[in-house]
N, C-alpha and C positions, 0 to 999 in steps of 0.2 A: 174025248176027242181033242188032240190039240189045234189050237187057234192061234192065227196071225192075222196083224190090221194090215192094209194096204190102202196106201195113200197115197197123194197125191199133187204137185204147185198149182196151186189155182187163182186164177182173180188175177192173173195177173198183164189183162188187158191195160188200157191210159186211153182217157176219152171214146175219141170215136177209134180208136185202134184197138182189136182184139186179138187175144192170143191163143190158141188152143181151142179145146170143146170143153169147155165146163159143163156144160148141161149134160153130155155124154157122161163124163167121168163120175159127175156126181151120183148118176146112177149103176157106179160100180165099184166105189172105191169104199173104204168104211171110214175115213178120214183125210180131212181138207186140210192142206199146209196154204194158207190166205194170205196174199203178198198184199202189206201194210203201205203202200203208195210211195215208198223209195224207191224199189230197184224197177216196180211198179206195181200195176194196183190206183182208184182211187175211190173217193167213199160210196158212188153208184156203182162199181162193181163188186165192190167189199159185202156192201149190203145186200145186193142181189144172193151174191154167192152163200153168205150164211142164211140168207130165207132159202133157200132150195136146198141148203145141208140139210137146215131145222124140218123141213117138209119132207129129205130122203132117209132122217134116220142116220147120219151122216155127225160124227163128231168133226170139231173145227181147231184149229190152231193158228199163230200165228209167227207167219213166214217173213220174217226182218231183214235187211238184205242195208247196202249199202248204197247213198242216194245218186244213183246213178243209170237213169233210165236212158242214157245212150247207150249203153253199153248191158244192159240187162241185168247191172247186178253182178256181173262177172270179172270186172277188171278190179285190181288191187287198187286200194286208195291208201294212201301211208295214215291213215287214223289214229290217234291217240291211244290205248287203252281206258283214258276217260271219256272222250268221245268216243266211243263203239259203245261203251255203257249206256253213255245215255240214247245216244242213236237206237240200240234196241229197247231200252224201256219208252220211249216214247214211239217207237211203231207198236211195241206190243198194248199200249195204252189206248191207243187209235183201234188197232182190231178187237180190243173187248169192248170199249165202248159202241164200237157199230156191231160188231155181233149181240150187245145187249138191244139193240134197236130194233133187230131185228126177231127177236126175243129167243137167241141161242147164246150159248158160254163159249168162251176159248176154252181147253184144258190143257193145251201144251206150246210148247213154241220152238220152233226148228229153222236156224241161220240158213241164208241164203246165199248161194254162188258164190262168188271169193270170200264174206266173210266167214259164212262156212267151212270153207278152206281152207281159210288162215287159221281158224281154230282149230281143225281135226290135229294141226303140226305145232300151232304156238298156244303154249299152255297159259300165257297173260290176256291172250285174245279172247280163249274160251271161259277163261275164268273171269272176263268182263263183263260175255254174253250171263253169264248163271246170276252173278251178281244181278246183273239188268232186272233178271226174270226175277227172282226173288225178292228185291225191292218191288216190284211192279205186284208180284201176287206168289207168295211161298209155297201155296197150292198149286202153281201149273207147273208139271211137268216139261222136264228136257227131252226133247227127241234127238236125240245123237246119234251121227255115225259110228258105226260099230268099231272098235276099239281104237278109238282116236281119243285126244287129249279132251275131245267134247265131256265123253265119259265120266275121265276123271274130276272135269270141272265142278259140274255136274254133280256126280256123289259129295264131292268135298262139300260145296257149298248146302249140303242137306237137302238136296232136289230128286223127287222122284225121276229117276230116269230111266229112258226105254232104250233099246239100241238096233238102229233100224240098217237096211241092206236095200242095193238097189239093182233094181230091175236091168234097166239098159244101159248100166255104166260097165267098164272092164275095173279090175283090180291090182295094183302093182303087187311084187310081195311081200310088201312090207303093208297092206292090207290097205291101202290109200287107192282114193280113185287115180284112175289112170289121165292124166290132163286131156283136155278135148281134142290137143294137136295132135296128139301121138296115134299109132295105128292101136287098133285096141282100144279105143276109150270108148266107144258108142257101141252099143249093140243095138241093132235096127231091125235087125229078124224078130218077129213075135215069140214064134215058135222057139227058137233056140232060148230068149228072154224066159221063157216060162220054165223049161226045162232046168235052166240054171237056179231057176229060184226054187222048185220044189227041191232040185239037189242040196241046195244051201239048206233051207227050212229043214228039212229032214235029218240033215248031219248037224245043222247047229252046227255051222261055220262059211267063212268068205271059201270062194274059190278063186285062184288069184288064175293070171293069165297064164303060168305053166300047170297050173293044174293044180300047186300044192293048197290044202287045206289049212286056214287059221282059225280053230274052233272060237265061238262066242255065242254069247247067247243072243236071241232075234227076237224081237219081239212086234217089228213092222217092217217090209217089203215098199219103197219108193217106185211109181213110174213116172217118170218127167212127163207135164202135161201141155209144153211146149213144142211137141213136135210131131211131125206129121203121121208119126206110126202111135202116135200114146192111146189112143183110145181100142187100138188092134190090139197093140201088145198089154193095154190091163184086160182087157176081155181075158184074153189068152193066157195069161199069167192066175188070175182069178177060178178060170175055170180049169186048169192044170192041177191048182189046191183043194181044190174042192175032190177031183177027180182022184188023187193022190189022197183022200180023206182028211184032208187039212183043214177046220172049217174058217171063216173071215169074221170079224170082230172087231170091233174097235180096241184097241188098247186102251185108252183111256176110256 
């Protein structure tokens, strides 16, 4: 049977502010992307969140983002390529440390919102993030977008990597997410969310917004867990896989 992990941004509440359903998702996803307290996240949600992974059977990772919790992570910061190094090895420090507290492992680590971004397209960005992770622990795994410069980082620097696709985003076709402003970037239907992804899963490839196909290999499904359809549209997506004989698995 073939198998795909689905995962998910989690934790990534600040104080008394929360964001999302974690406790919903964790009960459906097979793998946690855990925001390390920059973009946000901090160590009572961190911790929360890997005790309820370690309890659902739920592998963890960590989700590193840019410190910028006005703005979610999402706005460009003109960052160094040595600072974005070190900015990711020390979020990713911070979430294996509390996931050991918690008494669960990281095993991979997946950039968040703009830095993420800047990586799929600048090849110095992504090759700071791979460095990061591989100074930090040579064992965790890259979760990258699917054929972006992450990839290539990635392999270069001798990092196992997986290459994941997402649920509620659109795709331009040049195989890049579609920006949040443009029409097309969000998919908010469950239903149509899930249909796209067993078409992707199945062909082993992006579907871009005219239709045409960019073959790749998949190895994880993303549903943003920020927003108000995420816990519909991974239900839905989830059980569209399963239904289509696809079973869910952790990647790592």
């Amino acid at each position: 049977m073939m198998t795909i992990d689905l995962n998910s941004d989690l934790a990534e509440g600040f104080g008394a502010y929360r964001c999302g359903d974690d406790e919903a998702m964790l009960g459906i996803v097979t793998s946690a992307n855990v925001a390390c307290g920059l973009h946000a996240g901090d160590p009572e949600i961190m911790a929360h969140a890997f005790t309820v992974a370690r309890e659902r059977g739920v592998a963890v990772g960590a989700h590193p983002g840019f410190p910028d919790l006005w703005g979610f992570g999402r706005r460009r910061i003109p960052f160094s390529t040595g600072e974005i190094e070190r900015l990711v090895a020390y979020q990713v420090g911070a979430a294996a440390a509390l996931a050991a507290y918690a008494g669960h492992r990281i095993t991979y680590v997946k950039p968040h919102g703009a830095l993420g971004n800047i990586s799929c397209e600048e090849r110095p960005v992504a090759d700071a993030i791979a460095r990061a992770i591989k100074a930090v622990d040579p064992g965790l795994s890259f979760l990258a977008t699917a054929l972006t410069e992450q990839v290539a980082a990635g392999e270069a620097a001798g990092l196992t990597v997986h290459q994941e696709i997402f649920a509620d985003r659109g795709y331009t076709e040049d195989g890049l997410l579609v920006a949040r402003n443009l029409p097309g970037a969000m998919i908010t239907d469950p239903h149509e969310a899930a249909e796209r992804v067993v078409a992707m899963v199945s062909e082993g490839a992006i579907i871009t917004l005219s239709g045409q196909r960019l073959p790749t290999p998949i190895r994880s499904v993303c549903v943003h867990g920020d927003s108000s359809h995420a816990v519909a549209t991974a239900r839905r997506v989830r059980a569209a896989l399963e239904g289509a004989g696809i079973g869910l698995a952790a990647f790592a």
